[in-house]
N, C-alpha and C positions, 0 to 999 in steps of 0.2 A: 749422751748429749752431744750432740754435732752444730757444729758452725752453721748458722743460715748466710745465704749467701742472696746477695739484691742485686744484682744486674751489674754495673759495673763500681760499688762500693761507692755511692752516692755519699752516704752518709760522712764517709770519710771524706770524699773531697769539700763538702762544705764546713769539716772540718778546718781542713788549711784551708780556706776561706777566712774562718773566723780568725783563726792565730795569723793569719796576714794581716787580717782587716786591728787587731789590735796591737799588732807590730812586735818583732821577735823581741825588739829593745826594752819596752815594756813591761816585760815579763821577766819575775825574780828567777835566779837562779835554779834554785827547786823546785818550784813550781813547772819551767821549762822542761826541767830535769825527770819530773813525776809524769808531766805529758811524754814528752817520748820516750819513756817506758812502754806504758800503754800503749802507744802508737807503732812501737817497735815489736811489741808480744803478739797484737793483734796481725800485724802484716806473716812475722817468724814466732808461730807459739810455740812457747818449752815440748808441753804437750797437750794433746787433744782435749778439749773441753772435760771429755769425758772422765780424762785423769787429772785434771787440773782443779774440778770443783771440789768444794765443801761440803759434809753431811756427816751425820753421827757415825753412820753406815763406816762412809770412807774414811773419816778420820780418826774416830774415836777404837771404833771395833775393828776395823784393819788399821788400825796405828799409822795412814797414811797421814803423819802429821807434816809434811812436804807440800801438802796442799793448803796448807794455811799461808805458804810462800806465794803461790800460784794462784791461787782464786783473786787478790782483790785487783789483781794486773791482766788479767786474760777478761773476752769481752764474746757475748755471746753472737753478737754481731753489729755491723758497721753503723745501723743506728743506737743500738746501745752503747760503744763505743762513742758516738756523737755527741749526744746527749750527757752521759757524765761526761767528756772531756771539757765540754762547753762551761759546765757546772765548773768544774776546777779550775780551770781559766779565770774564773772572776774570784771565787771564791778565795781559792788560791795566791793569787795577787794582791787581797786586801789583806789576808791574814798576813805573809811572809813580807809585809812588808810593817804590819802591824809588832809581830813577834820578832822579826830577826829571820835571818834563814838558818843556820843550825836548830834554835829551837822548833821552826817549821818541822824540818827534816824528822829529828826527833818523833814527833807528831804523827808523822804522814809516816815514820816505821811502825812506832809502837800502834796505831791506831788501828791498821792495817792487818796485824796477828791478832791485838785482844776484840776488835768487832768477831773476828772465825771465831776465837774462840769463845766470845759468849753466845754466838748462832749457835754452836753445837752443845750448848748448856741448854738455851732454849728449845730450841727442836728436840733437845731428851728429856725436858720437863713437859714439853706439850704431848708427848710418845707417851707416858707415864700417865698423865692427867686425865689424859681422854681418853684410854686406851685403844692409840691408833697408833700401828706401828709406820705407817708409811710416813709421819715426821720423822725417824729417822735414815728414810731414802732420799729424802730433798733437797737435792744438790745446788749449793749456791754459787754463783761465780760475778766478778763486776766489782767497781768500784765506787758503785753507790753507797754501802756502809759505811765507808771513808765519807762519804760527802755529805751524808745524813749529819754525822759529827760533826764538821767544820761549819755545817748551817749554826750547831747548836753553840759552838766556837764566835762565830762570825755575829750571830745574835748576843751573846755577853758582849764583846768586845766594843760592837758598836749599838747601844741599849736604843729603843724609842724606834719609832715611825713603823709604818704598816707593809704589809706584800700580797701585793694581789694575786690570790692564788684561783684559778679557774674561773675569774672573774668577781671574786668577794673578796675584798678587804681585810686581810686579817693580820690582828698585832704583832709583831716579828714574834716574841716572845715565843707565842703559840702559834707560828706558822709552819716549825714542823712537825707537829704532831697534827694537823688539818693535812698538808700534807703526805703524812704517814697513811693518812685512812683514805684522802682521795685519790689517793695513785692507786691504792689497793684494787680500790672498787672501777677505776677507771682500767686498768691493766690485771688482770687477776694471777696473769703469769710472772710479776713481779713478788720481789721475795720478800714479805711485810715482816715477818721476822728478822731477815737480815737487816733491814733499813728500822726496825727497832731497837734492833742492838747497837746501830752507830747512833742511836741519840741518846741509847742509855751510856754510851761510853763517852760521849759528849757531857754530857751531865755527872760523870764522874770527875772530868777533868774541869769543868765551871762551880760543883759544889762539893766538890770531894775530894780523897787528898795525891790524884793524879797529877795535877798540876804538879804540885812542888816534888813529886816525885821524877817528873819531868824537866823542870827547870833546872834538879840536880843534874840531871843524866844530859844535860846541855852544856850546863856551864864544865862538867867533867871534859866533858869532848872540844871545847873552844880551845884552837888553838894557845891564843893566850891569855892564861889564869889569871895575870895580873891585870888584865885590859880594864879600865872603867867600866862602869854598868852603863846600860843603853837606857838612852831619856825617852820623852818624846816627848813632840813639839806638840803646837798646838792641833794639829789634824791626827795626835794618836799614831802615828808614825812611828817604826822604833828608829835609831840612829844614835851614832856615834857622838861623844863631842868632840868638837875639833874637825869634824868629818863633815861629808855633806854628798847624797847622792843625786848629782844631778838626770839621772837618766829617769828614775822613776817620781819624783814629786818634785814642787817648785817650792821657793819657799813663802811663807806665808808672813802675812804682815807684820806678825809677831816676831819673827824669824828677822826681820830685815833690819828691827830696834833692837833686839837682843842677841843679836849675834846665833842666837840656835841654842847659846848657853841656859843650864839650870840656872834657878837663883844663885844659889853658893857661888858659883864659880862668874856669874854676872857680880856678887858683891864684891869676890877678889880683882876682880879686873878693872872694874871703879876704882878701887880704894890705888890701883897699881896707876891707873893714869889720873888718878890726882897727884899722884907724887910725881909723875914725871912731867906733868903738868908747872906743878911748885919750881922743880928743878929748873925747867926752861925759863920762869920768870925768872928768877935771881942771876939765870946766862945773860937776859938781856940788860941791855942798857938801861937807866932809870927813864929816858926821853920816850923809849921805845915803848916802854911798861904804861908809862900815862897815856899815849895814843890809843892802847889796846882797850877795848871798851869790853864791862863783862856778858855783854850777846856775843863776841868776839872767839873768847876764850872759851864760852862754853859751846860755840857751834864747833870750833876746830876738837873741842874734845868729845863732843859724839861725833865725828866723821872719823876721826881714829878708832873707834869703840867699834862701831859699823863697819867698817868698810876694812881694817887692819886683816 
């Protein structure tokens, strides 16, 4: 398998196109992180396509399990590089900002080995089944089986509305398995096995018990173990409390009366300036206290609540 090569690497430049046009600032950390990987492999590969891909052949029976590393970051060329980068860029950005970026990371590792590794389960039950050995010669490489996932990630996370996919409407829910079967038929040299193994590895981690085996392997790795857990506000956001990122979201109207707080910690913070509230009457003068009217009192104690 050899690199195709397109004139002078089109595809890539309307790459930085697009990541200009949606701005470096923009863009979460891993997410950035996971593009120039890819961007970095494609320009300087480890190595040649040829030893870089996935297949039962190469992996399973020569034990090149090295290539489970290399397949989902090498790109077979600058428009297939395009096209998923694009895919990640958005995709990408909602989740890590959805999840957190350690748990993203997490995600975008593990996802990364177990999609190879259930292509090469696949392609040695299809070898078997049908009795056709060239499933297990068919070399995969690309980071569409990642991205197969994150649709099926990105679909839980945010439920309802439709995706027009080649022109038909279809429910997110079931948009990628429509598009499972029309890329096939539209591209035949795409890897339908592969991009069925990133949604069956999506679906383990939306109904099965990858997740939590993932959120452990997250919260192990975060810096700090004692840190709060992450809320989110009303747009599904993860974040901090106490924190607040102003680069990627604004905050939302909910946000601007609650301070960004969960409930619990909006009840403690009530109950903390009522008292300092109390406190401050019985500072003042009795003359001073009759003036104050209670629209008075209570507008000065949400502008502290807001705005503190």
């Amino acid at each position: 398998m050899q690199r195709r090569h397109r004139g002078a690497n089109t595809g890539l430049l309307l790459l930085f196109a697009q990541i200009y046009q949606f701005g470096f600032n923009n863009i979460p950390p891993i997410t950035l992180a996971a593009l120039g990987l890819n961007i970095y492999l494609f320009l300087s590969p480890m190595k040649p396509l040829l030893y870089a891909c996935i297949s039962v052949h190469e992996g399973l029976h020569n034990r090149g399990w090295q290539r489970l590393l290399l397949s989902p970051f090498h790109h077979a060329d600058d428009w297939h590089l395009y096209f998923n980068m694009v895919s990640l860029l958005w995709k990408g950005s909602k989740l890590e900002l959805r999840l957190g970026s350690v748990m993203f990371a997490v995600i975008i590792a593990v996802f990364s080995q177990l999609i190879g590794v259930l292509y090469v389960i696949l392609q040695l039950f299809l070898a078997e089944f049908m009795q056709d050995p060239s499933y297990n010669m068919q070399c995969a490489v690309g980071f569409s089986g990642v991205l197969f996932a994150l649709k099926v990630l990105n679909n839980h996370y945010h439920p309802g509305g439709s995706t027009n996919v080649f022109g038909f409407q279809v429910p997110n829910k079931y948009s990628c398995w429509v598009e499972l079967v029309v890329i096939h038929i539209l591209s035949p040299g795409t890897s339908f096995v592969g991009h069925l193994a990133g949604i069956l590895i999506g679906l383990l981690y939306t109904h099965g018990p990858l997740k939590q085996i993932l959120t452990t392997i997250a919260s192990l790795l975060s810096s700090n173990p004692l840190q709060r857990p992450t809320y989110f506000n009303s747009s599904g956001y993860a974040r901090r409390p106490g924190t607040y990122n102003q680069r990627y979201q604004t905050p939302s109207a909910y946000d601007r009366f609650t301070g960004g707080l969960p409930e619990d910690e909006q009840l403690e913070r009530a109950i903390r300036e009522s008292f300092n509230e109390q406190r401050l009457r019985r500072d003042l003068p009795r003359s001073s206290q009759e003036q104050q009217s209670m629209d008075e009192i209570r507008r000065r104690r949400i502008n502290r609540f807001v705005f503190q």
